[in-house]
N, C-alpha and C positions, 0 to 999 in steps of 0.2 A: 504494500500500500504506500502510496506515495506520501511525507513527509510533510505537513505544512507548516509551510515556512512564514517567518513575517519581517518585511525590509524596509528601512523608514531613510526617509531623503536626508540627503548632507543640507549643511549651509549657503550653498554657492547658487546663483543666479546669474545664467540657468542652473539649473539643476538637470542633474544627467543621472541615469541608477541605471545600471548593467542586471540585467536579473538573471540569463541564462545561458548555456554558449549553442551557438548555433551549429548546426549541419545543414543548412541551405544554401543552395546556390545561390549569386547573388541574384541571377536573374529569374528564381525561379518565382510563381506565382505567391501573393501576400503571402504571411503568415498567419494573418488576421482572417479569422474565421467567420467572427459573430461578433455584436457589443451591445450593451446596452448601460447608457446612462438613465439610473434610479431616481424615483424623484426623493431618495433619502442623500442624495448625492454621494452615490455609489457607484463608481464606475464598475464595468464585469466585461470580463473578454475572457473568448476564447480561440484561440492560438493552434497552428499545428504543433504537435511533441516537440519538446527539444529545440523551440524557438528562444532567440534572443529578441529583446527589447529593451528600449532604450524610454525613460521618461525622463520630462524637461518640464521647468516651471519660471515663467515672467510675468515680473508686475504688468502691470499698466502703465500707458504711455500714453503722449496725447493722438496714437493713431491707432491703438489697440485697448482691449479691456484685461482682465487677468487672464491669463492663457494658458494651461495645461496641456501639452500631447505626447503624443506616444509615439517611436518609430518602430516597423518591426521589417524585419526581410523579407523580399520576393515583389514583385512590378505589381501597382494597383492597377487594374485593367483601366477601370471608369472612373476618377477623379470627380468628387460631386463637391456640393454644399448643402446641408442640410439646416434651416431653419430652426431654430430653436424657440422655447418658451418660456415665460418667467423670467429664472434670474441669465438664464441660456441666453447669448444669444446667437448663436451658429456652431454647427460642428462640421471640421473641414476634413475629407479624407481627401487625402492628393500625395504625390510624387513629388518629394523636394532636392532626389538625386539618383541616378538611375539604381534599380536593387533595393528603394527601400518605400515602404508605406507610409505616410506621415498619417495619426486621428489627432487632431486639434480640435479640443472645445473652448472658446473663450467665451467668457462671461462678459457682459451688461458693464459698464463703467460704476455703474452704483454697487455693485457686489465685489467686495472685496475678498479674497484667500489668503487663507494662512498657510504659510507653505510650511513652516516648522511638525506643521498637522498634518501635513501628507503622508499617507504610509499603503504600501504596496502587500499585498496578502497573496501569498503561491498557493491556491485551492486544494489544486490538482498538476497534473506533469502539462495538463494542456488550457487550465485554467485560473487565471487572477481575480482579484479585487482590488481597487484602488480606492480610498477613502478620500474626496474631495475637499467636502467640506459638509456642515451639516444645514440640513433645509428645514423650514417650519412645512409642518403636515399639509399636503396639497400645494407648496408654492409652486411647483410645476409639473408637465405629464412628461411621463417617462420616454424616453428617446430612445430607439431600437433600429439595430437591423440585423436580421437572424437570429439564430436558437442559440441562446450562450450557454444553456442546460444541456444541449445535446445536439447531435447534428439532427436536422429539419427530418422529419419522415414525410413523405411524398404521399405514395400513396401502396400500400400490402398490396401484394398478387403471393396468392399460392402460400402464404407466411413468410416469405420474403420480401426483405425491401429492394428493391428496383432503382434504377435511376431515369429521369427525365425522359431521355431518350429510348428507352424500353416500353415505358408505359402507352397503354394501348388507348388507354382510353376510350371504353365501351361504356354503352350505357348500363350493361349489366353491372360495372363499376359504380353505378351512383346510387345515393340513396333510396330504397323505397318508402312510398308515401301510398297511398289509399286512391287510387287511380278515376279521373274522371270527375275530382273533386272539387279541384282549383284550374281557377286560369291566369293568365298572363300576357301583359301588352309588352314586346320588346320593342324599343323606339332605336333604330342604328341611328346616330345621330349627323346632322346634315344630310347632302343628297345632291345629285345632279349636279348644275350652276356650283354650286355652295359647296367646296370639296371641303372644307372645315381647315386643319390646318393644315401645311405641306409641311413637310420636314427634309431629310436627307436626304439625298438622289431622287428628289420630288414624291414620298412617299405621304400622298394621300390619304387624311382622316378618315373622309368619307370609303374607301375602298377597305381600308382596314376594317372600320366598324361597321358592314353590313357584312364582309362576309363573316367576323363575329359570333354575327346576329343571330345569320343564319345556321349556323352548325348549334346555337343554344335552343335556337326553337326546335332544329330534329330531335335533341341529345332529349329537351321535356316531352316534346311528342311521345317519345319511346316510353317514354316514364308515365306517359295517361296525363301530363297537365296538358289543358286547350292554352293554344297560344296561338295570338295576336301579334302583326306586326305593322308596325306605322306606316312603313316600307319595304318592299320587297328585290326591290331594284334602285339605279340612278337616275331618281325624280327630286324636284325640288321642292321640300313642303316645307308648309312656312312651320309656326310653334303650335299654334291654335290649332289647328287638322289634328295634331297628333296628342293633344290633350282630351280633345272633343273625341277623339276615337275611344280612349281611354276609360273616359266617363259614358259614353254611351254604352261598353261592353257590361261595365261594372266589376271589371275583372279583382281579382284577389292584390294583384300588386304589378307595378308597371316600374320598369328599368331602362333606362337611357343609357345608351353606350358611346363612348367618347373616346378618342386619344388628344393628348394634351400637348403642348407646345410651351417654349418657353420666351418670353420679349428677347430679341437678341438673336434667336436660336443658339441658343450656350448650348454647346454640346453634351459638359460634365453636367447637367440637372435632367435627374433618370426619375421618375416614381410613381408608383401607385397610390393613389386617393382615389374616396366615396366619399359622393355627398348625399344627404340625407335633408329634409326641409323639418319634418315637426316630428311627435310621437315615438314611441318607444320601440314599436313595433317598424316603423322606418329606419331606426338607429340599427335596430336588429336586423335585419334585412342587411342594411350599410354594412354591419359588421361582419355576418357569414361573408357575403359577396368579397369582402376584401380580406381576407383570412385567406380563402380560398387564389385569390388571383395569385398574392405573395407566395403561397407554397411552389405556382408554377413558375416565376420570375424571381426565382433566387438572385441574391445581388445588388434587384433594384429596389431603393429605398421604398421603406414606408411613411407615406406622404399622411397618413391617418385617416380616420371617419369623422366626420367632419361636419355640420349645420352648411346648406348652401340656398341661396335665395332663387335656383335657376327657377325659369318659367313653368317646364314640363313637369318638375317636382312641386312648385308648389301651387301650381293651380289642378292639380289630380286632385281627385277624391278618395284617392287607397293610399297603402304606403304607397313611399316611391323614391329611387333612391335614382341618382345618376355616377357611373361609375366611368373612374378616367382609367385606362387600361393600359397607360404608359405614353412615355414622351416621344414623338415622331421626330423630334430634333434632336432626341439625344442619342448619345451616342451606343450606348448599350441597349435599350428598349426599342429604337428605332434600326436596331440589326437583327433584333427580333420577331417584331411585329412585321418585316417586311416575308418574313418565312410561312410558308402553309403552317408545318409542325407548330411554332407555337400561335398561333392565333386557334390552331384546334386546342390546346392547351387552355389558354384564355377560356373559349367558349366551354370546356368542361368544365374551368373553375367555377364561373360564373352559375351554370347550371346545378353546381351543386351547393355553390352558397344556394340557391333558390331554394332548389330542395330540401336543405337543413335549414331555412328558416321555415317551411310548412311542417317538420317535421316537428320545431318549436311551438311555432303558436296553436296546432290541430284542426 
């Protein structure tokens, strides 16, 4: 069983703390697994075996706030920025020299750290803890990307685990529910004229999210839900057509499908969000649906569920959630969604949040 250890920062600013020695190449991929910053301001990572890491600690200045990061070995593929909350105000994962990962969180100018407080905790051979600093209950939501408990399980076939790439993705695979009982309006968003956003090698919102669309309504078909769809093809409808459809079916819950773009088109800004407009039972909804997307887009951040005021969500009469299914200009989400494989990916996830939210509510 592995030994846990516990290492507390020197004096020095920066501050550097060597914790393990390495066996990677320098180029070989991160070492960085998973992370999540706790909102007891708790940092947790997990690490391949036998990784080294490096952590660093700076005041504030007049072009930064306090700043914490971590380097560990092997190329970040996708370099992002992740918005933060509260005392947060960004966390950076980028490349600041070839061979190595940089996780930078800096903190708000008003939030001050005590670096003499810092102390680093070895869990496990592939597991840390970093102690930041300490937060009042709720001062912010916790920041994640990936399982820092364990690596992500996808999805069982046979009692084994599978990867990505194996999985079949059948409907006999998805949940069963009580067939014939619910329905469903899928809205692919935009259409014709109105390609929504363009992203990279001119890859099209509008093409992405109909054919989506279309593999979620076969995958519920098979499963016994009636499903609706606002569109079927590239036509132009306006908001209204596809609300009025909605409410005139009466259906169980209505789902808007989206790919997101970023001002700029910044490459490094990858991720999954759901929005949701009122009620608990829409949160809910929000919530299967993006659980499920992230298990098939390993990597790319989680944007969260989230209150949104769009039109199609809040002038419904059912829940109703709109879900962005990744960035067309970024660089890692827009190399994917440009693929058949994963937009059938997508469209199984999607299908089985649905399904595990009917499976909640009865």
């Amino acid at each position: 069983m592995f030994k846990r250890n516990y290492y507390y920062f020197a004096r020095f600013l920066p501050l550097i703390f060597l914790l393990n020695i390495s066996i990677l190449p320098v180029k070989s991929s991160s070492a960085l697994a998973a992370w999540s910053l706790k909102s007891n301001g708790v940092l947790e990572l997990r690490t391949k075996k036998n990784s080294k890491l490096k952590a660093y600690f700076q005041k504030a200045n007049l072009n930064y706030g306090d700043r914490f990061w971590v380097d560990f070995n092997g190329e970040l593929l996708n370099p992002r920025i992740i918005k933060g909350n509260g005392p947060v105000k960004e966390i950076r994962l980028g490349k600041p020299v070839t061979g190595v990962t940089r996780l930078v969180i800096e903190f708000v100018p008003q939030k001050s750290i005590n670096p003499y407080k810092l102390k680093v905790i070895g869990v496990d051979e592939n597991k840390w803890k970093i102690k930041l600093t300490s937060f009042s209950q709720n001062s912010f939501k916790t920041i994640k990307e990936g399982n820092v408990s364990e690596a992500p399980v996808l999805y069982p076939k046979k009692q084994n685990l599978i990867s990505l790439r194996d999985v079949d993705f059948r409907t006999i695979d998805l949940p069963d529910i009580k067939r014939n009982k619910y329905s469903v309006v899928i809205d692919p968003g935009h259409g014709g004229p109105d390609s929504g956003a363009v992203g990279i090698d001119g890859l099209k919102e509008t093409d992405v999210v109909l054919d989506v669309s279309k593999i979620v309504r076969k995958l519920l078909l098979e499963k016994g839900v009636s499903v609706k769809m606002t569109r079927n093809k590239e036509v132009e409808l306006d908001l209204s057509p596809r609300v009025a459809l909605a409410n005139k079916t009466n259906s169980d819950i209505f789902v808007s499908i989206h790919a997101n773009a970023s001002r700029g088109k910044k490459r490094y800004i990858n991720g999954i969000e759901t929005f949701y407009y009122s009620g608990w039972r829409g949160r809910l909804l929000a919530e299967k649906i993006q659980k499920e997307i992230l298990k098939v887009s390993p990597g790319s951040p989680d944007r969260g569920v989230r209150k949104g005021r769009y039109f199609v969500i809040k002038r419904t009469n059912m829940p109703a959630v709109l879900a962005e299914i990744g960035f067309v200009t970024g660089r890692l989400d827009a190399r994917r969604l440009d693929k058949k494989i994963h937009r059938r990916r997508v469209a199984f996830a999607i299908a089985k949040g649905i399904l595990e939210y009917f499976k909640r509510v009865g």
